[in-house]
N, C-alpha and C positions, 0 to 999 in steps of 0.2 A: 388422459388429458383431453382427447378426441374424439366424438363419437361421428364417424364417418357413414351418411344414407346414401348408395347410389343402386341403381339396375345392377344385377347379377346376370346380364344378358350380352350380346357382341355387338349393340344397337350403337353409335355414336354416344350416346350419353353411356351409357355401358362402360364401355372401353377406356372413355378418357376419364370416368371417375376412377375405374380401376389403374389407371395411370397416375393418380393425383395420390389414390390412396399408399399405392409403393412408395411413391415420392414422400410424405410424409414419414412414412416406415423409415426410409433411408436417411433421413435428418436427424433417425435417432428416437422422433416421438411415441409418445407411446399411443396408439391407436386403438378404439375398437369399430370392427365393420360392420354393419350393419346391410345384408344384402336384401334387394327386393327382388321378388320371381313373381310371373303371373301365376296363378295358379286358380284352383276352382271358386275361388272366391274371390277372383280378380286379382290386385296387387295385393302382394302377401309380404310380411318380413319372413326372412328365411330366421332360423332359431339350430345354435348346434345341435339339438339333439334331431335335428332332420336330417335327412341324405344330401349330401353336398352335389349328387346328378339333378337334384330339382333347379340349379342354377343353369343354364346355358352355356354360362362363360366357363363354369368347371366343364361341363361335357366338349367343351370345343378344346381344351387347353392343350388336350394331345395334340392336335395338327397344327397347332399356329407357337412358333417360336417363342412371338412375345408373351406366351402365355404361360410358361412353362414354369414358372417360382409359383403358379398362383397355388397351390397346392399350400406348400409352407407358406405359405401369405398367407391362407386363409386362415391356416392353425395358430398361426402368433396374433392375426385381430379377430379371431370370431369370439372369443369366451368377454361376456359384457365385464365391465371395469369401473371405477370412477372417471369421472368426466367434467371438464368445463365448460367446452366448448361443444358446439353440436354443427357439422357442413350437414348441409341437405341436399343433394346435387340429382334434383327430381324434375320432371315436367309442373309448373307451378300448381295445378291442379292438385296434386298432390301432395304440394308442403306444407299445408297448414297443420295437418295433425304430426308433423315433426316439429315444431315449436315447441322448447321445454320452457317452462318458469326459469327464472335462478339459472340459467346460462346464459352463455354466449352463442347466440343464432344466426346461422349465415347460412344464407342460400347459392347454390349455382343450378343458373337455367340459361339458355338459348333463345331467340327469337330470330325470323327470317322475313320479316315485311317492317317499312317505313313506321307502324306504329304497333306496338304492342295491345294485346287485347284489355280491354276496356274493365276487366277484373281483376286483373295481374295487381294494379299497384296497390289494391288493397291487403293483397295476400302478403305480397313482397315488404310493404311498407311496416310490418311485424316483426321484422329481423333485422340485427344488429347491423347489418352490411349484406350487398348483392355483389358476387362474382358471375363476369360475364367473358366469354373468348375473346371479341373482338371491341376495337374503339366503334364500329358501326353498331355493337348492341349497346354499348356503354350510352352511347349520344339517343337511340330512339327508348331505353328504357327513362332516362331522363328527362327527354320531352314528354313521356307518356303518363311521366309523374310520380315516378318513383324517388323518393325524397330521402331515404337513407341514405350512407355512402355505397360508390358505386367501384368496383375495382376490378381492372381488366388483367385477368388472368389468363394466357394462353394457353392451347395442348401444346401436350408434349410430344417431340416426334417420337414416331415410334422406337423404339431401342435395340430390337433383334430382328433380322431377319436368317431368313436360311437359304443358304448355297442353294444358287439351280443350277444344275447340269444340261449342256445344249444339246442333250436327249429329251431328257424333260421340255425342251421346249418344242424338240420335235413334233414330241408325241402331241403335246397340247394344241399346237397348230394343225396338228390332223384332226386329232377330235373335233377345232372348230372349224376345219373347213376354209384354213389360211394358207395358202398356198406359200411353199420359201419363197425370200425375196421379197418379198409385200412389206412395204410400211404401213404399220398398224395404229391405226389412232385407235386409243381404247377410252373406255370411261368406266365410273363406278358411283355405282347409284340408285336407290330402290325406285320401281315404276312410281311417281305420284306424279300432280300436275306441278310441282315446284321444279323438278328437277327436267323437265321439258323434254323429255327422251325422243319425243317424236319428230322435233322441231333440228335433233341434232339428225337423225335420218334421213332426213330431207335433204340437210344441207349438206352432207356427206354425199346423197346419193345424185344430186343435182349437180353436184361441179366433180364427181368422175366417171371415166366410162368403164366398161366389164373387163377394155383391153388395157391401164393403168393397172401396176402393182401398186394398189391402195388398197386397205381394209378396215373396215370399221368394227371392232370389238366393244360388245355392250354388256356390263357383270350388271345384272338386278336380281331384283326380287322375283318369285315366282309368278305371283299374281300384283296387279296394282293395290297399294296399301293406301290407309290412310283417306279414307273415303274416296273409293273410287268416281270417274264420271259418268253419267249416264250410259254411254256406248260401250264402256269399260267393260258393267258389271258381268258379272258370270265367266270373264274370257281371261285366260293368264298373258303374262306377259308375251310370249314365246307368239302366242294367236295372233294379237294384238300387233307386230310386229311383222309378222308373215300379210295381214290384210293388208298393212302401210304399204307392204314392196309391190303387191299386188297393184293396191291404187299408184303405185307412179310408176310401175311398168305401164299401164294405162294411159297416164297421163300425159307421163312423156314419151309413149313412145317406143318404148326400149325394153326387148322382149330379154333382154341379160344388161345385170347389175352387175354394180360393183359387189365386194364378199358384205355382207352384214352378219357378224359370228355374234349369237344369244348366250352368255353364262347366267340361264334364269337358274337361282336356286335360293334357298334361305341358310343359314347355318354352313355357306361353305366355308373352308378352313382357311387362316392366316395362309398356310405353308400357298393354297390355290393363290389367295391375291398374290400372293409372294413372285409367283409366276408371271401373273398377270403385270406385273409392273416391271417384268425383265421383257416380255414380250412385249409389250408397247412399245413404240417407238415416241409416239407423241399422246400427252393426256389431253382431250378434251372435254369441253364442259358448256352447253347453255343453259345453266341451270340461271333459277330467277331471282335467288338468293340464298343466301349461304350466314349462317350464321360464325361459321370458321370454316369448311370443306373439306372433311379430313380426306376423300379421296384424293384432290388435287395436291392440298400438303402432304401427302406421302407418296408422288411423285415427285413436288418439285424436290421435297429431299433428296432422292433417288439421283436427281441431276437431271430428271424427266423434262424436255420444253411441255410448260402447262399454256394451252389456250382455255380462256374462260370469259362468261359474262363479267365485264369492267364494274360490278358493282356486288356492295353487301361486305360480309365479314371478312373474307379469301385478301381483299387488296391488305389488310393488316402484313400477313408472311409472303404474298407476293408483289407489291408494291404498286402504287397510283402509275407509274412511270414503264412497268411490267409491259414488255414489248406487244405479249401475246393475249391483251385483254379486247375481250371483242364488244364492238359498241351494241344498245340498244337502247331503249326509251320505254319510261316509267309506266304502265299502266297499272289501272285498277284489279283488286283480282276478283274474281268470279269462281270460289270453289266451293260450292254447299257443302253445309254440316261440318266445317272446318270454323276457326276463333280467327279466319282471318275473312273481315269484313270486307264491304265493299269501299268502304274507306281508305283501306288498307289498298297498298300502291307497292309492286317491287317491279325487276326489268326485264323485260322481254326482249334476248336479243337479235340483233339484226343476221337474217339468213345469210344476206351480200357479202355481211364482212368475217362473217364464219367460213365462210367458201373460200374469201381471199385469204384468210391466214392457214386454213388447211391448204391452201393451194401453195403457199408460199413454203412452210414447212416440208410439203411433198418435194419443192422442186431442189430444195435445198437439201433434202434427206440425207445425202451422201458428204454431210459438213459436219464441223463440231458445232455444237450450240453452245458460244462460251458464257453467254448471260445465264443460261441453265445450269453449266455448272458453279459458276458465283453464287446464283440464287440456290443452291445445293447446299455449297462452302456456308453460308450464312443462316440457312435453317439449320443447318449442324451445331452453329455455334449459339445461335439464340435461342433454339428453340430444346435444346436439351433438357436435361431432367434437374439439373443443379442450378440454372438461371432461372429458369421458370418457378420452382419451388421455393425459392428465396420469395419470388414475387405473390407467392399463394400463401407464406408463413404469414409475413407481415402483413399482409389482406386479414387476416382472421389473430393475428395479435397472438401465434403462439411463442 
């Protein structure tokens, strides 16, 4: 009845297609998956009679919980079937040669700035209906002129996690160099200019001192992705980070920082973040926009307090009203060799009030955060696999 297109890889669009795709499994439908893998020819459709390692997401599926059916998942939708319907759940670049005659075509994509790029709605505007995560992509795909119906389908929270043991967490605070006792802001998020990794350095490492049990935990990417910036190229995250502490032991002053702990890696496993979300204490985020955030919504699930830039997709599961949204103001962006123009406008937030609500979390640390756990209680409930797929059936009319 379904022919299902998404990434075969652990990327954001990866994950949460493969979470749409179970879901539909679980309603009973009958599906077929269609996985896409990079390979030597660029974007590839994967075809059964290939090795099920050329996906990403089978070779990670040992270490991460949530992964762990994709096995029988893949054997009950990989063999092709009749179909009426076709989801396409791609970067839009890529969905025009998934459009069949004689179906039903529906796309899901993402965007992260005020307007979408200036090619999309011609692509988009070819398919029966657009699914998007947030009411903030819903409202700039529309002003941008996409004139199909538009339907705001959420992720799914994640559905397994795995037991850590406060050995396990021992150990990993050794490796990163977190001393016991420390409250740990962490974050999660590959190096690019969106996600403003530098900007939370700064304002972590400017309002504490080396003598404050504070720590800042950073999970990225190896290297900056995503068209790196000029000063960037050639150096990994890990460099890039070391020169920062460097310039503001300089700058301010201050020959010992507070801890700054690096998990540069690519491909690391569910069971790692799994960790990473018991060891935090507090999520934060100056990112500049967000088309949904899955790092932050799978803390605030957790019951995690999420501090984040007040703006983009995120305010849909953590709300306009969300205590721990940090202000800032719109500017233009400025990222070569990226679809987003200089037209294009998201927010850059303010250092002062990132300081004060880590400051304020810090001082309170030894509280219950009971907004965090409501906002926990309530992503469990809304954001499950049974509400949300009601609202992704009737989006596509199956």
């Amino acid at each position: 009845m379904i022919k299902y297109i998404s990434y075969g890889d652990t990327t954001g669009y990866g994950l949460a297609g493969l979470a749409y795709l179970r879901g539909l499994v679980n309603l009973g439908l009958d599906v077929h998956w269609q996985p896409m893998f990079w390979g030597a020819d660029g974007l590839q459709r994967w075809l059964p009679a290939m090795s099920p390692q050329l996906l990403e997401v089978v070779r990670a599926a040992g270490a991460d919980p949530a992964l762990r059916d994709l096995g029988p998942l893949l054997q009950r939708t990989a063999a092709p079937r009749d179909y009426r319907i076709v989801v396409a759940h791609l970067v839009p670049e890529y969905l025009p040669a998934c459009v069949e005659p004689g179906k039903a075509n529906f796309a899901y994509c993402t965007w992260e700035s005020d307007r979408i790029p200036a090619h999309w709605p011609a692509i988009l505007n070819r398919f029966d209906g657009v699914l998007v995560p947030s009411t903030f992509n819903a409202e700039v795909f529309r002003a941008g002129g996409v004139t199909v119906p538009l339907h705001v389908v959420p992720h799914i929270r994640r559905h397994a996690h795995d037991d850590v043991a406060p050995g396990q967490l021992d150990d990993m605070r050794r490796q990163l160099g977190i001393p016991a006792g420390h409250h740990v802001f962490y974050t999660i998020g590959a190096w690019m200019l969106r996600k403003d990794l530098p900007r939370l350095i700064e304002a972590f490492v400017e309002e504490f001192d080396a003598d404050e049990p504070a720590a800042l935990c950073i999970k990225t990417s190896t290297r900056p992705v995503h068209f790196p910036l000029p000063h960037e190229a050639g150096r990994t995250s890990l460099q890039l980070v070391e020169a920062q502490l460097a310039a503001l032991r300089a700058r301010l002053g201050r020959p010992r920082l507070p801890p700054v702990a690096v998990l540069a890696g690519d491909g690391i496993s569910g069971a790692w973040i799994d960790r990473l979300h018991r060891l935090g204490d507090t999520y934060v985020s100056l990112t500049r926009a967000e088309g949904w955030g899955m790092g932050a919504f799978d803390a605030a699930a957790l019951g995690r307090p999420v501090l984040m830039t007040g703006w983009s997709g995120h305010l849909d599961f953590l709300g306009r009203d969300h205590p721990g949204l940090i202000g800032g103001t719109l500017a233009p962006i400025d990222w070569p060799g990226t679809s987003y123009g200089p037209d294009h406008h998201w927010a850059v937030a303010d250092v002062a009030d990132a300081r004060s609500k880590m400051r304020y979390r810090f001082v309170h640390r030894g509280q219950p955060d009971p907004h965090a756990r409501l906002l926990g209680e309530r992503i469990a409930n809304l954001y499950a696999e049974g509400p949300v797929m009601r609202r992704f059936r009737h989006a596509i009319g199956a």
